[in-house]
C-alpha positions as CSV (number, residue, x, y, z in Angstrom):
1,X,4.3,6.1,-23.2
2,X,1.9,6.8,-20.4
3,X,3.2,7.4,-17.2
4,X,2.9,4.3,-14.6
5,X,0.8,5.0,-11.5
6,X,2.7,4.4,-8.3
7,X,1.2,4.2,-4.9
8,X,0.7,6.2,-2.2
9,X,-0.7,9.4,-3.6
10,X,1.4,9.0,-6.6
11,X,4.5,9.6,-5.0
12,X,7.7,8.5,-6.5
13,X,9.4,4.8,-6.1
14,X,12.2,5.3,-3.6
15,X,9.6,7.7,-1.6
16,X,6.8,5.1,-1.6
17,X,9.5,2.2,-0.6
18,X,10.7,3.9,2.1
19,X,6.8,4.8,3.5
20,X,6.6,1.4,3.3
21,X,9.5,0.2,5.1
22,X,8.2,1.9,8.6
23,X,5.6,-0.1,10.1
24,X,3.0,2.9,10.9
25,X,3.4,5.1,7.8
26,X,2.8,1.9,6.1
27,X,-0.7,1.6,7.8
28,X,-1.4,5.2,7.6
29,X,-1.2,5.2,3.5
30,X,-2.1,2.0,2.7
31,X,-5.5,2.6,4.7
32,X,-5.8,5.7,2.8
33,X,-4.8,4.8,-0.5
34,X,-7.4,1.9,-0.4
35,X,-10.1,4.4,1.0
36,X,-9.2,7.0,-2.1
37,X,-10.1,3.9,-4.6
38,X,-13.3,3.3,-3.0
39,X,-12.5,-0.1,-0.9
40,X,-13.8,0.1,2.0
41,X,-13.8,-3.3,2.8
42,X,-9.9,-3.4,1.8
43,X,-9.0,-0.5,4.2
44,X,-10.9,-2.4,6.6
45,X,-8.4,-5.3,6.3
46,X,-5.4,-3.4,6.2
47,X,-6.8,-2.0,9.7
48,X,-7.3,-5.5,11.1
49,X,-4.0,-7.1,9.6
50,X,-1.6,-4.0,8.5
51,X,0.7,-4.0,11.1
52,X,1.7,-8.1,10.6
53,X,0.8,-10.2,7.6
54,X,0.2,-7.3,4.9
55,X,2.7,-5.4,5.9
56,X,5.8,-7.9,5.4
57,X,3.5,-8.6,2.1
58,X,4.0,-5.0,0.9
59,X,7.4,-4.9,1.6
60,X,8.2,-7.4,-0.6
61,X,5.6,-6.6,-3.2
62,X,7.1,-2.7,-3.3
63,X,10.0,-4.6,-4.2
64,X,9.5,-6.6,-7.0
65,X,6.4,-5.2,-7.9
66,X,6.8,-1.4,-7.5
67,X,3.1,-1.8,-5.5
68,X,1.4,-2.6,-2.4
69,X,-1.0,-5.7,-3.0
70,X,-4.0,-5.7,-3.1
71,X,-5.5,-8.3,-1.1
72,X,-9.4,-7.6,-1.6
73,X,-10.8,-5.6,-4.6
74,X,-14.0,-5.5,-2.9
């Protein structure tokens, strides 16, 4: 079975979940992580609307999910 890819660097479930429960490390990874796939335009987002919209958005995607969304593949 292969392994699932989580986000934030490949860190762990719990550890991701609770980087995304704090509103700055939250920003932080999720502008990286989208920078490390090659999205600019993505991390640019997450700049502009990280700290409100997306991040409640994450929250509950990391949830159900087990992954931030992604809002913008571009």
């Amino acid at each position: 079975m292969a392994k699932a890819k989580n986000d934030y660097f490949g860190l762990g479930y719990i550890l991701s979940l609770i980087l995304c429960i704090i509103p700055v490390t939250n920003l932080v990874c999720s502008v990286i992580t989208r920078i490390m796939e090659g999205k600019i335009l993505a991390a640019i987002l997450r700049i502009v609307l990280g700290w409100n919209i997306i991040w409640i958005a994450d929250i509950f995607s990391m949830i159900f999910r087990r992954r931030i969304i992604r809002v913008i593949n571009l």
